[in-house]
C-alpha positions as CSV (number, residue, x, y, z in Angstrom):
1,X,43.7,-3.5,27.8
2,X,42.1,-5.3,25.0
3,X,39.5,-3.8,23.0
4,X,36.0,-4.9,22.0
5,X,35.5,-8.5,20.8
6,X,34.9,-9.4,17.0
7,X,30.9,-8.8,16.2
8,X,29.5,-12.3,15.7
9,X,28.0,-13.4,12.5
10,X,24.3,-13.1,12.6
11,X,21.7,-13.9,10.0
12,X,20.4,-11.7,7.1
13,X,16.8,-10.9,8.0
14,X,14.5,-12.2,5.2
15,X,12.5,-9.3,5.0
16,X,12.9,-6.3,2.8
17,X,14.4,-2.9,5.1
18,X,13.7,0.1,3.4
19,X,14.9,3.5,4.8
20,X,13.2,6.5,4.9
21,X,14.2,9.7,5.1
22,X,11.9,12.6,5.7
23,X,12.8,16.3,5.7
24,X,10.2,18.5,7.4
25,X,8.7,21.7,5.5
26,X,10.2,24.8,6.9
27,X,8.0,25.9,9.9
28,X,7.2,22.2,10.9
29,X,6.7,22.6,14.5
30,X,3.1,23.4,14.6
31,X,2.2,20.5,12.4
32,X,4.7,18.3,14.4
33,X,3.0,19.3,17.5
34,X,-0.9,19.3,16.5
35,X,-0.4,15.5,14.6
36,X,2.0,14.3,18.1
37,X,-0.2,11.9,19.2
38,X,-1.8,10.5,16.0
39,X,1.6,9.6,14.9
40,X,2.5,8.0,18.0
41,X,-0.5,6.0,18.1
42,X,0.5,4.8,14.7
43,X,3.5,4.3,15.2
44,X,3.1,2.2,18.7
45,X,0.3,0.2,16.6
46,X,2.6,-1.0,13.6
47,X,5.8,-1.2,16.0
48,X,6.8,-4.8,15.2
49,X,7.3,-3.5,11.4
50,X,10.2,-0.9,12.1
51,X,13.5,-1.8,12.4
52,X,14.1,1.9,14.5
53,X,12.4,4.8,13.9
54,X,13.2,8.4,14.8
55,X,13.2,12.3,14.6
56,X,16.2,14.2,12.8
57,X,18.0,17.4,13.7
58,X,21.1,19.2,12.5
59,X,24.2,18.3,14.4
60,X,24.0,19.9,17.6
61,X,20.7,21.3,17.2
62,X,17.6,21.0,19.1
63,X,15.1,21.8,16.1
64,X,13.6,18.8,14.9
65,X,13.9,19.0,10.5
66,X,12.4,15.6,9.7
67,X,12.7,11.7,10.4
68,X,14.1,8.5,9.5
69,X,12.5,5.0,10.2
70,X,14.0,1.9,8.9
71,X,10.4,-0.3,7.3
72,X,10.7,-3.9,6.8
73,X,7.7,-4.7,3.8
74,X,7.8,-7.4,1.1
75,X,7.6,-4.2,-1.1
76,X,7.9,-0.7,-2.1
77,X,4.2,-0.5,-2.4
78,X,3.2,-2.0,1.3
79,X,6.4,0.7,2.9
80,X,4.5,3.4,0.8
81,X,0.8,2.1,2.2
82,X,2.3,1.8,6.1
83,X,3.4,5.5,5.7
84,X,0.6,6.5,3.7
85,X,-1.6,5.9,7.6
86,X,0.9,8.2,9.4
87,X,-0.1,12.0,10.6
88,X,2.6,13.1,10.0
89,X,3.1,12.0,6.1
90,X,-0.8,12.6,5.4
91,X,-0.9,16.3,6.9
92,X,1.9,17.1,4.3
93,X,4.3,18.1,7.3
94,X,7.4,16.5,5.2
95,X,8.7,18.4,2.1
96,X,10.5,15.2,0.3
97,X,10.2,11.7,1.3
98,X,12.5,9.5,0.2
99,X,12.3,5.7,0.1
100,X,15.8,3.1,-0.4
101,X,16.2,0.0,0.3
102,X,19.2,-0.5,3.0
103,X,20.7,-3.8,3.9
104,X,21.1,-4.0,7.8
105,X,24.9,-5.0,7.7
106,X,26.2,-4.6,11.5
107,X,25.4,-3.3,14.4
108,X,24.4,-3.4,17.8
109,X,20.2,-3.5,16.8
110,X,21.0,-6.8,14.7
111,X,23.2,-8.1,17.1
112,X,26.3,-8.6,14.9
113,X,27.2,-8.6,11.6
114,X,25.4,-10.6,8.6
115,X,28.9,-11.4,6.2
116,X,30.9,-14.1,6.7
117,X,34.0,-12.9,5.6
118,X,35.4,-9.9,3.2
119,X,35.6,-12.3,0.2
120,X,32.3,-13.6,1.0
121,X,30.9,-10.4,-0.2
122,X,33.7,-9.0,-2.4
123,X,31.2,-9.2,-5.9
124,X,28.7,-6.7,-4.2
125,X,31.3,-4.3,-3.5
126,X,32.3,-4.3,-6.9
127,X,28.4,-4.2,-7.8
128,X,27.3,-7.7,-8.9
129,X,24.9,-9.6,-7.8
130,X,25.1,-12.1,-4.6
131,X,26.7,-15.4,-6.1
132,X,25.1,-17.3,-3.1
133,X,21.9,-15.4,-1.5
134,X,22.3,-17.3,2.0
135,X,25.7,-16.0,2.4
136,X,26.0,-12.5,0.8
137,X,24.6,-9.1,1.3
């Protein structure tokens, strides 16, 4: 038996990703349930501009303690202002909100993997800069 086949090289999308994680206030529900379906209406209406987006629990619980959603924006600011019209960041249901950027690497959402090869990508490892934007991370 042979096992999966390689993940095939796929390109780097051109927009900024930013992840963000969002821990829920202790005692969430109630805010979780009353702001439901303006948050879904916001999300469904700004769909195309997440990556994924999702609820949070602790492994193998069924309490929901906050969300991720992966944001492509040309910047910090315009992330900030798409989250800024959610329910659920505007009724002050999340205790810390925390915004990265995150490079979308591998996987079966992107289809593949964006590098090349190991050496390719060997200076961001070590913490430099890309030497050759179209090819590294």
């Amino acid at each position: 038996m042979t096992g999966p086949s390689p993940p095939p090289h796929v390109p780097k999308l051109t927009q900024t990703c930013y992840l963000i994680i969002c821990r829920d206030r202790p005692a969430s529900a109630g805010s979780r349930k009353a702001h439901l379906a303006g948050h879904l209406k916001h999300v469904e209406d700004h769909w195309h501009r997440y990556v994924t987006a999702g609820p949070i629990r602790e492994p193998g619980g069924e309490a929901l303690i906050g969300s991720v959603f992966l944001v492509l924006a040309d910047s910090l600011e315009e992330a900030q202002a798409l989250m800024n019209g959610d329910p659920y960041l505007t009724c002050g249901m999340y205790q810390h909100v925390e915004y990265t950027e995150f490079t979308n690497s591998i996987g079966q959402y992107i289809g593949g993997k964006i590098w090349e090869s190991a050496e390719a990508i060997a200076h961001r490892a070590a913490g430099g800069p890309p030497k050759d934007q179209s090819k590294g991370l």
